[in-house]
C-alpha positions in Angstrom: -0.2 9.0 -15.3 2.6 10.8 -13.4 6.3 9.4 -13.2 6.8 7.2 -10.6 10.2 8.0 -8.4 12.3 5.6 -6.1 14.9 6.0 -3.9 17.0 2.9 -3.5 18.4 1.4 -0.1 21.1 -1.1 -0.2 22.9 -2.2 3.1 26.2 -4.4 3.7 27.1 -6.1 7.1 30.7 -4.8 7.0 32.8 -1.7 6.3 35.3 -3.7 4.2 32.2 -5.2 2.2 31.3 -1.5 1.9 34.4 -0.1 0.8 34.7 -2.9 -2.0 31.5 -3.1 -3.4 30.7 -7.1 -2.2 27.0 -7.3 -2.1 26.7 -4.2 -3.1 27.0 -4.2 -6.7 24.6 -7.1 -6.9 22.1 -5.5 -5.0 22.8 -2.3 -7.8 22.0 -4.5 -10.3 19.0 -6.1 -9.1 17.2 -2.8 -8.2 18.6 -0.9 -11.9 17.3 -4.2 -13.5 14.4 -4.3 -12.1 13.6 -0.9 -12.9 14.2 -1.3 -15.9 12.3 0.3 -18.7 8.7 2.2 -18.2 8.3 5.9 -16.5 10.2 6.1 -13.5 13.2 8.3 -11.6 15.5 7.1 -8.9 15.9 10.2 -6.9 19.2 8.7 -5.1 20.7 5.5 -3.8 21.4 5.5 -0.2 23.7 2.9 1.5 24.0 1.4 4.6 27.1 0.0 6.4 26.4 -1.7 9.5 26.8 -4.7 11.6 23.9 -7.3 11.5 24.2 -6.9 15.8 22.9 -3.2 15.5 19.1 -2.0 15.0 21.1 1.7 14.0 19.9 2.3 11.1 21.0 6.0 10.0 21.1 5.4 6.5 17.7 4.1 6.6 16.2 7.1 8.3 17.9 9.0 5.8 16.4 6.9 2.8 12.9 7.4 4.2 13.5 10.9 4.6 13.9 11.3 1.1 11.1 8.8 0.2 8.9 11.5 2.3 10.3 14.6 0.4 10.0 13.8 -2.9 6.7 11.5 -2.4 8.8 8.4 -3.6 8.6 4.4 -2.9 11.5 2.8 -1.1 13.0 0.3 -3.3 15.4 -2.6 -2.0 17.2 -5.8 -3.5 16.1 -8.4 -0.9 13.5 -8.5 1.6 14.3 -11.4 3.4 16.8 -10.3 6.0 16.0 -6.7 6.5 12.3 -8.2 7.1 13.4 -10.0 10.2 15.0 -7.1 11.7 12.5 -5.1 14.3 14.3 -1.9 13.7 13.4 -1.9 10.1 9.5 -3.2 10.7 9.2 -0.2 13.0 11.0 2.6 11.5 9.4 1.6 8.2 5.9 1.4 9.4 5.7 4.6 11.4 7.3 6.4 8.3 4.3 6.3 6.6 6.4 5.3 3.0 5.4 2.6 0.3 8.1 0.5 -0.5 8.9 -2.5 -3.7 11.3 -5.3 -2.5 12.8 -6.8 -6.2 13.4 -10.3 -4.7 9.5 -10.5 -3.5 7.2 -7.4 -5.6 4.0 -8.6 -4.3 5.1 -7.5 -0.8 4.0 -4.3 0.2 3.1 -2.7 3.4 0.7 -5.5 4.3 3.5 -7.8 4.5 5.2 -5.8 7.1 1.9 -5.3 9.1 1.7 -9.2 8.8 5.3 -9.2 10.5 4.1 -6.8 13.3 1.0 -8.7 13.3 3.1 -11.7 14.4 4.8 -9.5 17.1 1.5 -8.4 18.3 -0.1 -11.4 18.8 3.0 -12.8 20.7 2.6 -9.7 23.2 -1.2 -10.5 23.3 -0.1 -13.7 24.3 2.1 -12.6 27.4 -1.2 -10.7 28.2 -3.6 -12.9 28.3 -0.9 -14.9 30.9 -0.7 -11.9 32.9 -4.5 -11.8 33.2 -4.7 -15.3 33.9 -2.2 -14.9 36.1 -3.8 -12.0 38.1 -7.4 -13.9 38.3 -5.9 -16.9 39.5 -3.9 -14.4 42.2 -7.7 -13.3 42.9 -9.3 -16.4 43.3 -6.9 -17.3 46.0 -7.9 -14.1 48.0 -5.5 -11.9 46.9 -6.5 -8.1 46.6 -6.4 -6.5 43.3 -5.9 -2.5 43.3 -7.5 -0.1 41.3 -8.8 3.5 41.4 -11.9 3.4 39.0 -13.1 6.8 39.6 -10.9 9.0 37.9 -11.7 8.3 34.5 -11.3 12.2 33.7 -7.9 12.1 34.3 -7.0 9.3 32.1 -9.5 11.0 29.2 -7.2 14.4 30.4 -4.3 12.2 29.5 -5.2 10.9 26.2 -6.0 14.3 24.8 -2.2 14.9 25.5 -1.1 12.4 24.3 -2.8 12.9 21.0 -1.7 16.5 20.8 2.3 15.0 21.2 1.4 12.9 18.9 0.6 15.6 16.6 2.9 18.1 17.5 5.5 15.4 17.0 4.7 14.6 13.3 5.0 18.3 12.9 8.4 18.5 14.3 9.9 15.6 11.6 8.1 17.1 9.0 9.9 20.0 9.6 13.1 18.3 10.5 13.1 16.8 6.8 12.4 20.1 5.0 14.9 21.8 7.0 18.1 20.8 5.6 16.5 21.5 2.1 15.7 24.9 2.3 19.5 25.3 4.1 20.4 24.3 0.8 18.1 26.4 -1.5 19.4 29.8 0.4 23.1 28.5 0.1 21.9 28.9 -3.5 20.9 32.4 -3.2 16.8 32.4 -2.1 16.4 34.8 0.7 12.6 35.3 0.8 9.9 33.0 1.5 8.3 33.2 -1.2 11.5 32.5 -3.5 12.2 29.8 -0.7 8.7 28.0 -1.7 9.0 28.6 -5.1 12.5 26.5 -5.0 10.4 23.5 -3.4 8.1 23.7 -5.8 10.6 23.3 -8.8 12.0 20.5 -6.9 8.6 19.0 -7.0 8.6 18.5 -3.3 5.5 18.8 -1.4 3.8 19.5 1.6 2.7 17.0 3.9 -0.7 17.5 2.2 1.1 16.9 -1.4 0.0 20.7 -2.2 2.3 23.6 -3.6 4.8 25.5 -0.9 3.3 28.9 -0.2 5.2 31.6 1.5 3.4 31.1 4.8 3.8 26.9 5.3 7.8 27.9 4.4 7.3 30.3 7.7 5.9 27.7 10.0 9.3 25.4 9.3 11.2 28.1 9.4 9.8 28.9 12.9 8.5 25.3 13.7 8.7 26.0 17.8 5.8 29.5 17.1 3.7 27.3 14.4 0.6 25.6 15.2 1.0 21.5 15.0 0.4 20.3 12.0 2.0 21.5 8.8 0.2 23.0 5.4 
């Protein structure tokens, strides 16, 4: 069984709480106890200074960044208050990255989509309003617009849409590996193939969780010439 690796994410409310360790030391504790024992690596601890009034989370994107990297779980100390703000449901959900909360280790990805789930069903409800509202606006003889007939247009659209979807999965993927192989040719690597092989040794993969190859290290490189999609 392979070595499992973390990368811990604390956060504190205020830059004084920051700067003297409040809070933070406890959350420390209760993710290094936690992990205590068995095979495992935290890759790094990021922290997170920030007023509770801001959905900001820099440090976060950061933390997830490095979850994606090195194929790691996001680890934090409490789950409770960082699970009521939108900005971490979202950012955490569309990164794609498994995460362990040590005050609540059942929760999982599921919990969050439960969270969402209760956001969704609050906007389904403003829907369905907004339909019943329109059918009573009907009933009364008001006329409803509508241009039914250009259903290739909107099919047109969706295929668009898909591809920036696409092409904009490629573009983070890249933006994440960039400031890696900045570092590895700081170090001395000047081809792509010693580029990949660097990666490699770092154990970080592709998006596919394959080896670096010369070629993949060309299409970040040159992310704007590559086809969407990264190797």
């Amino acid at each position: 069984m392979s070595q499992r690796r973390f990368v811990a994410y604390y956060r504190v409310s205020t830059e004084k709480q920051g700067r003297s360790g409040l809070g933070l030391e406890a959350q420390q504790e209760a993710v290094r106890s936690y992990l205590n024992g068995g095979d495992w690596q935290l890759m790094s601890e990021v922290i997170e200074v920030e007023s509770g009034k801001k959905n900001n989370r820099p440090r976060l994107t950061e933390a997830l960044r490095l979850c994606r990297l090195h194929g790691a779980i996001l680890i934090i100390a409490k789950l409770d208050r960082l699970a009521r703000n939108v900005a971490f449901i979202s950012n955490l959900m569309e990164s794609g990255v498994e995460f362990t909360a040590v005050d609540f280790p059942q929760a999982n990805r599921l919990t969050v989509h439960i969270l969402a789930a209760v956001a969704e069903h609050e906007r389904e409800m403003i829907s369905r309003r907004t339909k019943d509202a329109l059918a009573a606006a009907k009933a009364r003889g008001t006329k409803l617009g509508g241009n039914r007939g250009r259903i290739h247009l909107v099919a047109k659209k969706g295929a668009e849409a898909s591809a920036l979807v696409r092409s904009t999965k490629a573009r983070s993927r890249a933006a994440d590996i960039r400031p890696i192989v900045a570092d590895i040719q700081a170090s001395g690597a000047t081809s792509l193939r010693q580029i990949a092989a660097a990666l490699n040794e770092r154990h970080i993969r592709t998006s596919r969780g394959k080896n670096w190859t010369a070629t993949q290290v060309m299409r970040v490189l040159g992310q704007e010439k590559a086809p969407p999609g990264l190797a």
